[in-house]
N, CA, C and O atoms as a GROMACS GRO file, in nm:
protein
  372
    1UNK      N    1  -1.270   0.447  -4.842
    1UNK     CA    2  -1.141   0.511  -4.819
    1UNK      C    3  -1.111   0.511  -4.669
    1UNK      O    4  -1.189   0.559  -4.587
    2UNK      N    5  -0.989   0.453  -4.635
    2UNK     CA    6  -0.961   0.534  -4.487
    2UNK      C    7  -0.828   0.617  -4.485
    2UNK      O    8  -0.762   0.627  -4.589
    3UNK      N    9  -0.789   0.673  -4.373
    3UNK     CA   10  -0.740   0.791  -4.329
    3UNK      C   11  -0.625   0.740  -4.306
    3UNK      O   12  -0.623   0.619  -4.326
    4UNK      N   13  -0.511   0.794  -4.264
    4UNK     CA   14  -0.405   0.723  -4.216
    4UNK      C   15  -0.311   0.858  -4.163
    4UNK      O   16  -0.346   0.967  -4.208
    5UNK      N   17  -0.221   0.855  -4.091
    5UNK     CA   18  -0.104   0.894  -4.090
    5UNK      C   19   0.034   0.866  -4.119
    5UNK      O   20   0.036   0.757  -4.063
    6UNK      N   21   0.118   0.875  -4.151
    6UNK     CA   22   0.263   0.849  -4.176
    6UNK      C   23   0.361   0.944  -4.100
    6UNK      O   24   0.327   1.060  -4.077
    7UNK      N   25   0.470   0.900  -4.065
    7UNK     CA   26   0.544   1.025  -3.919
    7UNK      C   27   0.688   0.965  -3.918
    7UNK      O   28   0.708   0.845  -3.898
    8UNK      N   29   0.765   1.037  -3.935
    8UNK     CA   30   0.936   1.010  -3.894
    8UNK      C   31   0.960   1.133  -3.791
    8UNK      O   32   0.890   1.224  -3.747
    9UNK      N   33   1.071   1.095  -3.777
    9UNK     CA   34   1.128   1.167  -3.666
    9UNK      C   35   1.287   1.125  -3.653
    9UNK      O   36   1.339   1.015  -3.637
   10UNK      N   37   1.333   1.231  -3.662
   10UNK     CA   38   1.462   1.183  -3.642
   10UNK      C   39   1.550   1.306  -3.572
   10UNK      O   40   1.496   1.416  -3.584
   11UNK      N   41   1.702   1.307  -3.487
   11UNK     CA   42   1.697   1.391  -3.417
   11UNK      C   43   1.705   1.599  -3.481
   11UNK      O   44   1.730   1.706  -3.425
   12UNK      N   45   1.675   1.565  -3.589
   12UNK     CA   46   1.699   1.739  -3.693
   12UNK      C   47   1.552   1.784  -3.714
   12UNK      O   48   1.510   1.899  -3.700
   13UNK      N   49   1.492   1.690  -3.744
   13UNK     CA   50   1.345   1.708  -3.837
   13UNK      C   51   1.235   1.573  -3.850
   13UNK      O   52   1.240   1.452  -3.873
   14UNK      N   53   1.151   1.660  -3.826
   14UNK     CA   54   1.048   1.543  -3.836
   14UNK      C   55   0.930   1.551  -3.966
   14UNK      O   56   0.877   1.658  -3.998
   15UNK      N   57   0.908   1.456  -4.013
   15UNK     CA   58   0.788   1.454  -4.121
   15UNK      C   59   0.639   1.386  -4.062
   15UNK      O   60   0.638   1.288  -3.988
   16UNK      N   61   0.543   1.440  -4.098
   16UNK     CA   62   0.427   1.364  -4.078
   16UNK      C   63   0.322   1.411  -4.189
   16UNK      O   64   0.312   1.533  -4.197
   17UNK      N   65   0.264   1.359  -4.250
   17UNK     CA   66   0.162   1.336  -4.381
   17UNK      C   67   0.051   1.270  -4.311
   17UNK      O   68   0.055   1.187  -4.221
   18UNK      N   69  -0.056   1.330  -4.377
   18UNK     CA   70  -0.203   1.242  -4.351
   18UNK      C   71  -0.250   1.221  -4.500
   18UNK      O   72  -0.264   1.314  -4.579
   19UNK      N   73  -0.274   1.087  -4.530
   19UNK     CA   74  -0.322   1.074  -4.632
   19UNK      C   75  -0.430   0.971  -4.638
   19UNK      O   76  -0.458   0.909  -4.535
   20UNK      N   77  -0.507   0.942  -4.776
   20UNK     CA   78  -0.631   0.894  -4.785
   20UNK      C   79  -0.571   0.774  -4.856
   20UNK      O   80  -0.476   0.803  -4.928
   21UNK      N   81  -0.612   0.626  -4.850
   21UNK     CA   82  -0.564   0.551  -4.938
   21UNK      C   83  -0.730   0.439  -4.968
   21UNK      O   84  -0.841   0.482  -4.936
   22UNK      N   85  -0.719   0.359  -5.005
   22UNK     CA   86  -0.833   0.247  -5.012
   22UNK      C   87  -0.817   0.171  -4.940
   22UNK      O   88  -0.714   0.125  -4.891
   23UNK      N   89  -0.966   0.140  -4.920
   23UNK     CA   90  -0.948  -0.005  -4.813
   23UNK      C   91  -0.909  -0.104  -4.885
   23UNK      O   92  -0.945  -0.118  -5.002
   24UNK      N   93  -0.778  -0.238  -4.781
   24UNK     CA   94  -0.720  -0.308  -4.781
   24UNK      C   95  -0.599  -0.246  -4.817
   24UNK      O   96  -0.506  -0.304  -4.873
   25UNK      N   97  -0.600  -0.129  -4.786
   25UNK     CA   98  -0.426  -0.077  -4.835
   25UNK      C   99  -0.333  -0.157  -4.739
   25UNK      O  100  -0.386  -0.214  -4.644
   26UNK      N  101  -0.197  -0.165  -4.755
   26UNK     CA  102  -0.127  -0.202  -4.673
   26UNK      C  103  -0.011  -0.090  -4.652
   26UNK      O  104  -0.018   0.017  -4.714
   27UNK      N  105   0.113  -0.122  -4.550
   27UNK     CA  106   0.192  -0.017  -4.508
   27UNK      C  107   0.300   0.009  -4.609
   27UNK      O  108   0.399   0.080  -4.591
   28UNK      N  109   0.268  -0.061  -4.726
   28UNK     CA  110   0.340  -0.065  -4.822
   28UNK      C  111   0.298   0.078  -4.949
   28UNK      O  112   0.355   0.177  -4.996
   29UNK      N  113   0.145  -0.004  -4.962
   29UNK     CA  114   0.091   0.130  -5.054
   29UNK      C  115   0.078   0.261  -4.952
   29UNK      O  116   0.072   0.376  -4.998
   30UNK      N  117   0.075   0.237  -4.834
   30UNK     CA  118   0.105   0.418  -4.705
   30UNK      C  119   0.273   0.473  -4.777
   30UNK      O  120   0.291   0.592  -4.800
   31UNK      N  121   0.359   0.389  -4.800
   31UNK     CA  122   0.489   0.432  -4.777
   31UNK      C  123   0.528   0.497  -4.993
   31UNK      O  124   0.598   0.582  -5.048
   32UNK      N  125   0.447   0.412  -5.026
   32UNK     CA  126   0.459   0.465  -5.157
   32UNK      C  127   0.419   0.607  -5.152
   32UNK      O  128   0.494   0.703  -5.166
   33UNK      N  129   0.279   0.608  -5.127
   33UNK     CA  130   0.157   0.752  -5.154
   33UNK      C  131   0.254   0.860  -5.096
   33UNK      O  132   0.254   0.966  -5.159
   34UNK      N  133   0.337   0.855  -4.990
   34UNK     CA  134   0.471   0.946  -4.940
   34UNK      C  135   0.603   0.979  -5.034
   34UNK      O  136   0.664   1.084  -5.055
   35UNK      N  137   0.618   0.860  -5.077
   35UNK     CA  138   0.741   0.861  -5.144
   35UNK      C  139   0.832   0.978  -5.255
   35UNK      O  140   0.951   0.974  -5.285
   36UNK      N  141   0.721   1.081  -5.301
   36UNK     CA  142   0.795   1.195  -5.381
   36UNK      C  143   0.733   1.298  -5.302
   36UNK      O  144   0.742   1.409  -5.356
   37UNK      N  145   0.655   1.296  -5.159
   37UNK     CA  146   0.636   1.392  -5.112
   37UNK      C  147   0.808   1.480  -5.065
   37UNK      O  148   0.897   1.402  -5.031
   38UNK      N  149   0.837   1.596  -5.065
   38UNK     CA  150   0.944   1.625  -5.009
   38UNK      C  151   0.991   1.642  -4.875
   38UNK      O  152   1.108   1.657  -4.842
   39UNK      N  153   0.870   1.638  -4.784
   39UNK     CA  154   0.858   1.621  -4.618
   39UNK      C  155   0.982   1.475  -4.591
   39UNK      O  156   1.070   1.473  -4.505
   40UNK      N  157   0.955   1.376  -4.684
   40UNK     CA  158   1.041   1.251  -4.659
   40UNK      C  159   1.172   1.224  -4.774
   40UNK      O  160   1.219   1.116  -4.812
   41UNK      N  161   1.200   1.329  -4.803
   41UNK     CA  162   1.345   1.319  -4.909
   41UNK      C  163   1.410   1.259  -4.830
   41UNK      O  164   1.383   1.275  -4.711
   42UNK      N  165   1.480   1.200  -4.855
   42UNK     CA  166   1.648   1.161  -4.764
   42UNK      C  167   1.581   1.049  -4.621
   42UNK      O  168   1.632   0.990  -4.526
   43UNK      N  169   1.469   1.061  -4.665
   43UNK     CA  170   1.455   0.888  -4.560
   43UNK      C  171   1.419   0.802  -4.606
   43UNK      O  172   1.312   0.797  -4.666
   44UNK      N  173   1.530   0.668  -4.585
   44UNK     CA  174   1.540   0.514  -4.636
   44UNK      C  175   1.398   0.455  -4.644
   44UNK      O  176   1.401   0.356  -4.571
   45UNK      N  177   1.240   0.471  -4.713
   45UNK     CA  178   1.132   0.412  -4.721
   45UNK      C  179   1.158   0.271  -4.733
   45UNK      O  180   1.103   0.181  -4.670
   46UNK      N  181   1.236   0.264  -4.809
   46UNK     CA  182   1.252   0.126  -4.853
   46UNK      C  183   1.280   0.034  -4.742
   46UNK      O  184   1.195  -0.045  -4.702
   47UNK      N  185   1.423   0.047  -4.683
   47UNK     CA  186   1.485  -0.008  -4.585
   47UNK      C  187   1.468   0.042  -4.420
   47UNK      O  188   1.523  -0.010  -4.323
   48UNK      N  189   1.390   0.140  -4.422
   48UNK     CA  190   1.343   0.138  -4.243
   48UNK      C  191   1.230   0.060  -4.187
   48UNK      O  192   1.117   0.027  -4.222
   49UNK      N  193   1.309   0.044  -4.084
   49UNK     CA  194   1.188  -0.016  -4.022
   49UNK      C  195   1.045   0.023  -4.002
   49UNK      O  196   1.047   0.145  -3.983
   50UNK      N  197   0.916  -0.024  -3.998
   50UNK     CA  198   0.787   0.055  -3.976
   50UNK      C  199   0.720  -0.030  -3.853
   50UNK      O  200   0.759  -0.140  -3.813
   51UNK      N  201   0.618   0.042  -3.806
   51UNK     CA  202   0.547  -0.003  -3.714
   51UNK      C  203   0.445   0.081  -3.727
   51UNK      O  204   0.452   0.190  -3.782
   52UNK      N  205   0.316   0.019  -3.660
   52UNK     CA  206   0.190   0.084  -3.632
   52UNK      C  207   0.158   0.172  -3.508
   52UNK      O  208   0.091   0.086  -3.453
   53UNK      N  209   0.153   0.280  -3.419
   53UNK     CA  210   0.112   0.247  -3.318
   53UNK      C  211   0.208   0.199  -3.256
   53UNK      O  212   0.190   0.097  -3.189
   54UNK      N  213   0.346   0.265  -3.265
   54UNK     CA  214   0.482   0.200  -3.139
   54UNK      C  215   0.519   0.033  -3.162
   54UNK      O  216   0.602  -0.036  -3.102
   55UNK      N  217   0.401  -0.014  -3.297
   55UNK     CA  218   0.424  -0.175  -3.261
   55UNK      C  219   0.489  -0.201  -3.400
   55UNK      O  220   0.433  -0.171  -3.506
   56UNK      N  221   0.646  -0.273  -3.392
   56UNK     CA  222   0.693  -0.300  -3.525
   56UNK      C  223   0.587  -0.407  -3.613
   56UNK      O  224   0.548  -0.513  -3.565
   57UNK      N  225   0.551  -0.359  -3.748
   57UNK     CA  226   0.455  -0.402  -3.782
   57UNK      C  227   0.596  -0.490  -3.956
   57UNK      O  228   0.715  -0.490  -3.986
   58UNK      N  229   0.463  -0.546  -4.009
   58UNK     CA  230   0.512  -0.586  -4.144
   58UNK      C  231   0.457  -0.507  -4.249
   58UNK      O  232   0.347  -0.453  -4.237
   59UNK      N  233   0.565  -0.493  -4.403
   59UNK     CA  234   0.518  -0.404  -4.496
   59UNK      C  235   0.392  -0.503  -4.538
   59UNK      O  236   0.381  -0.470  -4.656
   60UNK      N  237   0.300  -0.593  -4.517
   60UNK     CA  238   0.204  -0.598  -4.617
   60UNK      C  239   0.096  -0.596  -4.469
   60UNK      O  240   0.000  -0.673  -4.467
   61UNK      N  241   0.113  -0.535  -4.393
   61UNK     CA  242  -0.003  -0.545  -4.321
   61UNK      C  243  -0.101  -0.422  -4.368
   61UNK      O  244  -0.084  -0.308  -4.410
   62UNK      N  245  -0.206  -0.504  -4.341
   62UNK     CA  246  -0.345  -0.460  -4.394
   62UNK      C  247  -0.394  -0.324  -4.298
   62UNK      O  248  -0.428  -0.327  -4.180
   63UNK      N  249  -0.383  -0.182  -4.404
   63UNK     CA  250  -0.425  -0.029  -4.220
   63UNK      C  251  -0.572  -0.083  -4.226
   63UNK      O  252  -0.631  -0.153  -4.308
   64UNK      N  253  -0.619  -0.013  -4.079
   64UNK     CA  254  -0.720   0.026  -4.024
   64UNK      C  255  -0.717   0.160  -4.056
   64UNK      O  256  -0.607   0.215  -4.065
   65UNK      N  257  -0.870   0.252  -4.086
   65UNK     CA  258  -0.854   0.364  -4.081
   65UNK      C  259  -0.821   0.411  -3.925
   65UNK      O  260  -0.850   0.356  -3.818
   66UNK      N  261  -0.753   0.525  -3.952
   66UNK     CA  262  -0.681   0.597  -3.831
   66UNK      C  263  -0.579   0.532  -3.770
   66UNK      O  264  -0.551   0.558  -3.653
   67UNK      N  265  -0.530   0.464  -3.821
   67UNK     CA  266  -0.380   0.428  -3.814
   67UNK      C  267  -0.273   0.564  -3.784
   67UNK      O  268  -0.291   0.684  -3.806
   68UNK      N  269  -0.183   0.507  -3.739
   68UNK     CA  270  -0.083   0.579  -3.781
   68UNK      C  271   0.098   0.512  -3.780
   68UNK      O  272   0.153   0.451  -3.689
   69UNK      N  273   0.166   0.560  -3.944
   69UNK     CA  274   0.194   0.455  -3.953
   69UNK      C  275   0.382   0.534  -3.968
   69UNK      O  276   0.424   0.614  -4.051
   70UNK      N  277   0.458   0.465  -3.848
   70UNK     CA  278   0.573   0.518  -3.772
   70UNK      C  279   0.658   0.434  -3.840
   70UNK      O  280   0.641   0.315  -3.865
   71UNK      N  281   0.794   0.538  -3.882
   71UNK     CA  282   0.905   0.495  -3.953
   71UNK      C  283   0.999   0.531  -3.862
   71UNK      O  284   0.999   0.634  -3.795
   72UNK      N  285   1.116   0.406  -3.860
   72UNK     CA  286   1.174   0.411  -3.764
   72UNK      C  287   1.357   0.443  -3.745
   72UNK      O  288   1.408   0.337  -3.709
   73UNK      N  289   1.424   0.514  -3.754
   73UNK     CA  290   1.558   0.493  -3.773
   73UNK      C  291   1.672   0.402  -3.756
   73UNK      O  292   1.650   0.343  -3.650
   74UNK      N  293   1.776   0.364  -3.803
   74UNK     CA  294   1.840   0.268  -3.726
   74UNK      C  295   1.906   0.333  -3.539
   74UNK      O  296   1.911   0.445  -3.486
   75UNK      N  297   1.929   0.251  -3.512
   75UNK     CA  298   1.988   0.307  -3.349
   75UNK      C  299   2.133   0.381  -3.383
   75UNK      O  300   2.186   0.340  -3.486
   76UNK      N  301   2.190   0.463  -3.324
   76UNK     CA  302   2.331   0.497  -3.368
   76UNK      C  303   2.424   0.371  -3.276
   76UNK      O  304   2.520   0.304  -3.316
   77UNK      N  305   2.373   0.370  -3.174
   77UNK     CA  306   2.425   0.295  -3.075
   77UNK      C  307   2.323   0.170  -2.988
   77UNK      O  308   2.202   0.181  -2.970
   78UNK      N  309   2.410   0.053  -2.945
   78UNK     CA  310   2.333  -0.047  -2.883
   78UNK      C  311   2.248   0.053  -2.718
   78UNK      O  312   2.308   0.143  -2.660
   79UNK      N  313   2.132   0.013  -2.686
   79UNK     CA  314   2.069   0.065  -2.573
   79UNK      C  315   2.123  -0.011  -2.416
   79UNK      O  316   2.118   0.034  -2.302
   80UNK      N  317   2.149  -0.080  -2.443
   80UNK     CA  318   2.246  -0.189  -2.301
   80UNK      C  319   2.362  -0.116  -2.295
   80UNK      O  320   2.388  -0.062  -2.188
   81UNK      N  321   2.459  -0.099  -2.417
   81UNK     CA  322   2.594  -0.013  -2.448
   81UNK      C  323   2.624   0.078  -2.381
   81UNK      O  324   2.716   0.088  -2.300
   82UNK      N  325   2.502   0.196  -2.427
   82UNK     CA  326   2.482   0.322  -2.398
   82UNK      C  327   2.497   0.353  -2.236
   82UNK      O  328   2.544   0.449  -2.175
   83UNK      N  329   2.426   0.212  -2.187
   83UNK     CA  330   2.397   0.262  -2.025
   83UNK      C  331   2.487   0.211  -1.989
   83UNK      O  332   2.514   0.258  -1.879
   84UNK      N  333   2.591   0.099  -2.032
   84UNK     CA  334   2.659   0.078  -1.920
   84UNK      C  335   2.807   0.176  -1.955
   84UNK      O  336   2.892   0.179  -1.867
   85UNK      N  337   2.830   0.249  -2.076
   85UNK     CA  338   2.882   0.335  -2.052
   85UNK      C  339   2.886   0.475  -1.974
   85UNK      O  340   2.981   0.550  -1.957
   86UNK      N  341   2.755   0.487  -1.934
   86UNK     CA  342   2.699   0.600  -1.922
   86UNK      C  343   2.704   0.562  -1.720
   86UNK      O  344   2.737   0.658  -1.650
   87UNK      N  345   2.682   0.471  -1.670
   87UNK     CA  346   2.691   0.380  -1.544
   87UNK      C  347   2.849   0.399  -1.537
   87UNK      O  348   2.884   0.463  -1.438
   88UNK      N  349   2.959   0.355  -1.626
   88UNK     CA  350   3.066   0.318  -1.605
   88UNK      C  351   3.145   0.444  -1.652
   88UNK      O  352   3.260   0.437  -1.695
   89UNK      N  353   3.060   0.582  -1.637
   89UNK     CA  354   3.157   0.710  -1.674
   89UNK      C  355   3.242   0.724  -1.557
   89UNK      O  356   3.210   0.682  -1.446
   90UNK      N  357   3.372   0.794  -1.589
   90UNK     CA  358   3.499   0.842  -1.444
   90UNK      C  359   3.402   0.933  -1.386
   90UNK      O  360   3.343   0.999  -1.472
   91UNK      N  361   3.363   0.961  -1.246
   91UNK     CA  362   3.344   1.088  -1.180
   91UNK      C  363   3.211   1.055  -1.118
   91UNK      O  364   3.158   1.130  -1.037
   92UNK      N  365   3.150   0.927  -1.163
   92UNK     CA  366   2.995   0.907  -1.120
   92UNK      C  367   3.014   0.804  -0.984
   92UNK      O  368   3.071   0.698  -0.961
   93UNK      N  369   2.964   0.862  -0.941
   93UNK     CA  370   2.931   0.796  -0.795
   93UNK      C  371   2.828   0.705  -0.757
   93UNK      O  372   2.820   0.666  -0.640
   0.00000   0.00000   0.00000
């Protein structure tokens, strides 16, 4: 068996689960073993993005125990966008 974590975050509420799965699980069987927990109601499992460890990963990658395995939101806004609006506000010097 290894260990794992699972963790969202989004800007209201955050979920995080530790659970036990078998070795050769992948981020697929992590996202199921969550799936009727109620910590993650109302987040897209299916369709968000995941990553390991800050690193966008793929659903059949194989965990390591002590993983931890990060679901990701879509952006509301582009990050280039943001700044050059934020650069190009009236009043900034």
């Amino acid at each position: 068996m290894i260990g794992i974590e699972i963790v969202y975050a989004s800007a209201l509420r955050s979920a995080s689960k530790a659970v036990q799965l078998v070795e050769g699980a992948t981020i697929c069987d992590a996202l199921a073993a969550v799936a009727s927990d109620p910590q993650f109601l109302g987040v897209d499992l299916a369709n968000s993005a995941v990553g390991v460890f800050g690193k966008l990963a793929r659903r059949d990658q194989i965990l390591q125990d002590g993983d931890r395995v990060e679901l990701y939101r879509p952006l509301l806004q582009e990050p280039k966008d943001a700044r050059r609006k934020r650069v190009n506000k009236p009043g900034r010097s």
